[in-house]
C-alpha positions in Angstrom: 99.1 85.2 130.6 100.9 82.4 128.2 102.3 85.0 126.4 103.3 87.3 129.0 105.0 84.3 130.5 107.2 83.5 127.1 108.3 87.5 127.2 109.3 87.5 130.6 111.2 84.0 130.0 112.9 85.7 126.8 113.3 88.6 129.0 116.1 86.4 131.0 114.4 85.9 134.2 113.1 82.4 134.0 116.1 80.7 135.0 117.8 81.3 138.6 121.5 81.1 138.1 121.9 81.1 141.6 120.6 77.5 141.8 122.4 76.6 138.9 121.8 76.5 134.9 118.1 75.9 133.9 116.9 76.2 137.2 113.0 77.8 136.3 111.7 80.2 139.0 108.7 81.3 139.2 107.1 84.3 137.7 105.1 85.6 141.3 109.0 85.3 142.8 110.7 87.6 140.1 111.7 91.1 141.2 111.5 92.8 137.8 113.4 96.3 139.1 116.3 93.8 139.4 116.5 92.8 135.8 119.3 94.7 133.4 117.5 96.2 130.7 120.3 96.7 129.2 120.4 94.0 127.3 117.1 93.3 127.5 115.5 96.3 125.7 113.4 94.6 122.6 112.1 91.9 124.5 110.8 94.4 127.5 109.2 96.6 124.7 106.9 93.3 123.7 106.7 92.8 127.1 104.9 96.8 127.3 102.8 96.1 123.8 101.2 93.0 125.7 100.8 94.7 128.7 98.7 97.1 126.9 96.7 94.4 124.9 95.6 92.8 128.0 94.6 96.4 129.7 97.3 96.4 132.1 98.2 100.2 130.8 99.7 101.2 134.4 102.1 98.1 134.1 102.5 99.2 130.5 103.2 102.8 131.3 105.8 101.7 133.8 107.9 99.3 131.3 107.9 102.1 128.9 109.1 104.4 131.3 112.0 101.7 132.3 113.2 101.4 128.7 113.1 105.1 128.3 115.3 105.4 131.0 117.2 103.2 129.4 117.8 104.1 126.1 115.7 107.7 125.4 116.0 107.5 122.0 113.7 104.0 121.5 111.1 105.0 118.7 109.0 101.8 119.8 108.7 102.4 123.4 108.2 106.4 122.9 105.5 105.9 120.9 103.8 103.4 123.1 104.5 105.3 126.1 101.9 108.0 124.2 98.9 105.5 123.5 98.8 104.2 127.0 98.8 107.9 128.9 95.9 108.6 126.2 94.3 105.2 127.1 94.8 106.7 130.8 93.8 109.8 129.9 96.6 112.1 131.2 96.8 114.2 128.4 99.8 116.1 129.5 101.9 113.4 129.8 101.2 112.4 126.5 101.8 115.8 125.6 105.1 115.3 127.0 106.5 112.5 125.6 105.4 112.8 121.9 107.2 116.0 122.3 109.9 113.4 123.1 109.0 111.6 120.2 111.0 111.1 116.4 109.1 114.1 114.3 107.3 112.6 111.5 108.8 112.8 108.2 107.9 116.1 105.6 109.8 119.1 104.5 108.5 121.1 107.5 110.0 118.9 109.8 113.2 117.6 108.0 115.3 120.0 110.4 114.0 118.9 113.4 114.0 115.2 112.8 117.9 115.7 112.0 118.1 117.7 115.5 116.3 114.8 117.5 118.5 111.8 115.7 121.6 114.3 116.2 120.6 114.6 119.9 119.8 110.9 120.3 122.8 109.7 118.6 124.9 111.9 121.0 122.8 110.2 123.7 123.7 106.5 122.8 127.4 107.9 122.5 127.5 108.7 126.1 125.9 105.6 127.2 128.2 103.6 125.1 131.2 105.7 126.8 129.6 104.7 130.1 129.3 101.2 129.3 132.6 101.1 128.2 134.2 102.5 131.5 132.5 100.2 133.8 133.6 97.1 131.5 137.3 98.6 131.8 137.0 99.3 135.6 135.7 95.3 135.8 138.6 94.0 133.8 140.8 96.0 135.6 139.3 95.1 139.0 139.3 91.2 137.6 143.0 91.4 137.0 143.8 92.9 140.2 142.2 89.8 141.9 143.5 87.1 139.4 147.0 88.5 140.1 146.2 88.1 143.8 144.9 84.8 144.0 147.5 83.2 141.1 150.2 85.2 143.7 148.7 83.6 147.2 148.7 80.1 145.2 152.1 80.2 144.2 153.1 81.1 147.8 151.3 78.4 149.1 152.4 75.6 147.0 156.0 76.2 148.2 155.3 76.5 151.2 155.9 80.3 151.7 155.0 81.8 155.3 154.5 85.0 155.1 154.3 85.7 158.9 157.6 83.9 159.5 159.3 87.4 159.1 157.2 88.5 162.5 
């Protein structure tokens, strides 16, 4: 569990901003399904691999799935994803995701290895278009307030009463 610890504290969730800067919490009070994978993604795929070295293949299964969701195109995490529902020994979803899965490489399969990167590629497009939008609509949103607050401070340093006109 040493090592499980260091992931999840690489992971980002060993300090509580909330109580300020290196505030530690602990592990048991974490609420994983909170944490933004987002950025997050390598460290969350060790996270799985150690999982599955200790045995814990349902926890293992489930971080997979997470970073799937995440980015569907992660060669790491797809092929992990297959191991563990083998070690489990549901064969169909094994089926399903190494259908999922980067083709190997040999002239039979050139063509379809160029489909699934085309496809994937398209795939981190969107994301990235999607990331992109919400960072606009936060900057946006941002301004709206600064201008707001730097408007109500000027007001107030001069003394400005807005009600007097009622």
């Amino acid at each position: 569990d040493h090592y499980l610890g260091l992931v999840y504290e690489h992971c980002g969730v060993g300090v509580d901003e909330s109580e300020g800067v290196g505030e530690k919490r602990r592990l048991e009070d974490v609420d994983f399904d909170q944490l933004d994978l987002g950025k997050w993604i390598e460290p969350a795929n060790r996270l799985a691999t150690l999982l599955f070295l200790m045995g814990r293949l349902a926890e293992s299964k489930a971080w997979c799935e997470r970073i799937l969701a995440e980015k569907p195109w992660h060669v790491g995490a797809l092929s992990g994803i297959v191991v563990v529902c083998l070690k489990l020994n549901d064969e169909e979803s094994a089926k399903t995701w190494a259908m999922k899965a980067l083709p190997g490489v040999s002239p039979q399969t050139r063509r379809l290895r160029s489909e699934w990167v085309e496809t994937n590629v398209n795939l981190a497009k969107r994301k990235l278009e999607e990331l992109e939008d919400d960072l606009r609509k936060k900057v946006v949103a941002r301004a709206e307030v600064s201008v707001e607050t730097t408007n109500r401070a000027m007001m107030d340093s001069v003394g400005f009463d807005d009600s007097a006109w009622q």
